[in-house]
C-alpha positions in Angstrom: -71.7 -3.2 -157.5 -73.8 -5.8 -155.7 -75.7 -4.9 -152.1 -74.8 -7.6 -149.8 -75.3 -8.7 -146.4 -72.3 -9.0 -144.1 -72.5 -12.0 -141.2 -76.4 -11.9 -141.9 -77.6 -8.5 -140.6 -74.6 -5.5 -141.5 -76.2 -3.8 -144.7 -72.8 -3.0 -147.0 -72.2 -1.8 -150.3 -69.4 -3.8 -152.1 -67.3 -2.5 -154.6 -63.3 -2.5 -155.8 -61.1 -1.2 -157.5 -57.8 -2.6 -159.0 -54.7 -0.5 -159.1 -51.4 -2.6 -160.3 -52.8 -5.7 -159.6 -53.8 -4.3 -156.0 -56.9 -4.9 -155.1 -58.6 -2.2 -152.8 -62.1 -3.4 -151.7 -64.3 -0.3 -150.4 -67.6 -1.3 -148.3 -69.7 1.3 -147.3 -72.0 0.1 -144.1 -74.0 1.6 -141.5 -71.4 0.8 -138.5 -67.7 0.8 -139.7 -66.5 -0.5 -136.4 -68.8 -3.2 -136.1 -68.9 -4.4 -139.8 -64.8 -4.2 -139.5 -64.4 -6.6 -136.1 -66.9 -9.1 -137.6 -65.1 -9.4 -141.0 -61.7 -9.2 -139.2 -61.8 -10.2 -135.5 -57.7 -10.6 -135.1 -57.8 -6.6 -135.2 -59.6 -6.4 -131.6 -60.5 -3.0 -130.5 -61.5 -0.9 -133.4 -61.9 3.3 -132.3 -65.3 4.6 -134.1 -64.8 6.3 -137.3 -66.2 7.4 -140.5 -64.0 5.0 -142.2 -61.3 2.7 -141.5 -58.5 0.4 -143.6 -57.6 -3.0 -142.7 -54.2 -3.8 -144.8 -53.4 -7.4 -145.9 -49.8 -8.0 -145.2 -48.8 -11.1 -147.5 -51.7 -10.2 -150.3 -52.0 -7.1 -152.9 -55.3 -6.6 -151.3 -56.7 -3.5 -149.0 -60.3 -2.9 -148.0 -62.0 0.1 -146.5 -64.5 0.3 -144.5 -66.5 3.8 -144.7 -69.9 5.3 -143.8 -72.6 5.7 -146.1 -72.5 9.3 -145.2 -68.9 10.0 -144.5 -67.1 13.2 -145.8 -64.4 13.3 -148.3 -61.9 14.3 -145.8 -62.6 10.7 -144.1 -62.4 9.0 -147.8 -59.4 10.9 -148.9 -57.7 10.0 -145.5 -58.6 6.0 -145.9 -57.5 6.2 -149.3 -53.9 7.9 -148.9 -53.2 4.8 -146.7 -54.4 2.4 -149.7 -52.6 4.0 -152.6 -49.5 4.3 -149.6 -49.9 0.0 -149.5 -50.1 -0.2 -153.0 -46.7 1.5 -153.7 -45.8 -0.1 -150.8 -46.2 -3.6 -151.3 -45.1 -3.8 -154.4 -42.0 -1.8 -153.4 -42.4 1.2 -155.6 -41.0 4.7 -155.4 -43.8 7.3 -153.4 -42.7 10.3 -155.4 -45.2 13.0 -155.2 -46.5 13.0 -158.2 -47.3 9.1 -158.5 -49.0 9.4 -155.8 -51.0 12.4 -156.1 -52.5 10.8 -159.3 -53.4 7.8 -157.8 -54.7 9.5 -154.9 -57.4 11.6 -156.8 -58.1 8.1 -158.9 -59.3 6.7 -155.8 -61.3 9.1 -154.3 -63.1 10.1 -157.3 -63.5 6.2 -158.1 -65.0 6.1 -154.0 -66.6 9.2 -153.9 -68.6 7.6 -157.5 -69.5 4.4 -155.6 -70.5 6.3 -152.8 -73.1 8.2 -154.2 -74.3 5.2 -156.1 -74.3 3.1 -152.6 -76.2 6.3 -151.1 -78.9 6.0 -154.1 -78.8 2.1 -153.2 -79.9 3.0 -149.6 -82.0 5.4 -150.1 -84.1 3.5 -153.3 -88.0 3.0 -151.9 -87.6 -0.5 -152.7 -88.4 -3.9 -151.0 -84.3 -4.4 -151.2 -83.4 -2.2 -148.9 -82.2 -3.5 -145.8 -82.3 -6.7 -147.5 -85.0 -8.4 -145.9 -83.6 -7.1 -142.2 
């Protein structure tokens, strides 16, 4: 899970996760609004949150955008809507179950890449922000 600089100065964390083929890219950054217009102008004004999802309409892709620090209320939120384009896309039945279980795989899969990102951040290192 590779630290990486987004448009030369947004500090993210980039990681993914593939669910049927879907892919559902999770960056966690220090401005979810800001990192969110830069990567995806075409979506104009942007609200501030704790985290955000930007759907791709013709790909199996999602990504979300979340907050080092956000709470798992935020996450869980973020990723109902992914694992809701997942079964959506690829035109699947949302029966409870299905997607309760995909549901927890998510946010436990986040809420592990989260803390990692967070150890990332905090690291006394010369990596951190990247040479900002």
């Amino acid at each position: 899970m590779p630290l990486t600089i987004a448009d030369g100065h947004t500090n993210f964390f980039d990681t993914g996760f593939e669910v049927f083929g879907h892919l559902v890219s999770v960056m966690f950054c220090d401005d979810v609004k800001d990192t969110m217009v830069k990567l995806h102008p075409e979506v104009g004004r942007v609200n501030d949150a704790e985290a955000l999802i930007y759907k791709y309409t013709h790909q199996a892709k999602s990504e979300i955008f979340i907050m080092f620090d956000a709470k798992v209320g935020s996450i869980t939120h973020e990723a109902f809507h992914a694992v809701w384009n997942i079964f959506e896309y690829h035109g699947m039945k949302r029966d409870d179950e299905a997607m309760a279980y995909h549901l927890g795989y998510l946010v436990e899969e986040i809420v592990g890449a989260q803390i990692e990102a967070l150890e990332a951040k905090n690291a006394e290192s010369e990596d951190w922000p990247l040479g900002l």
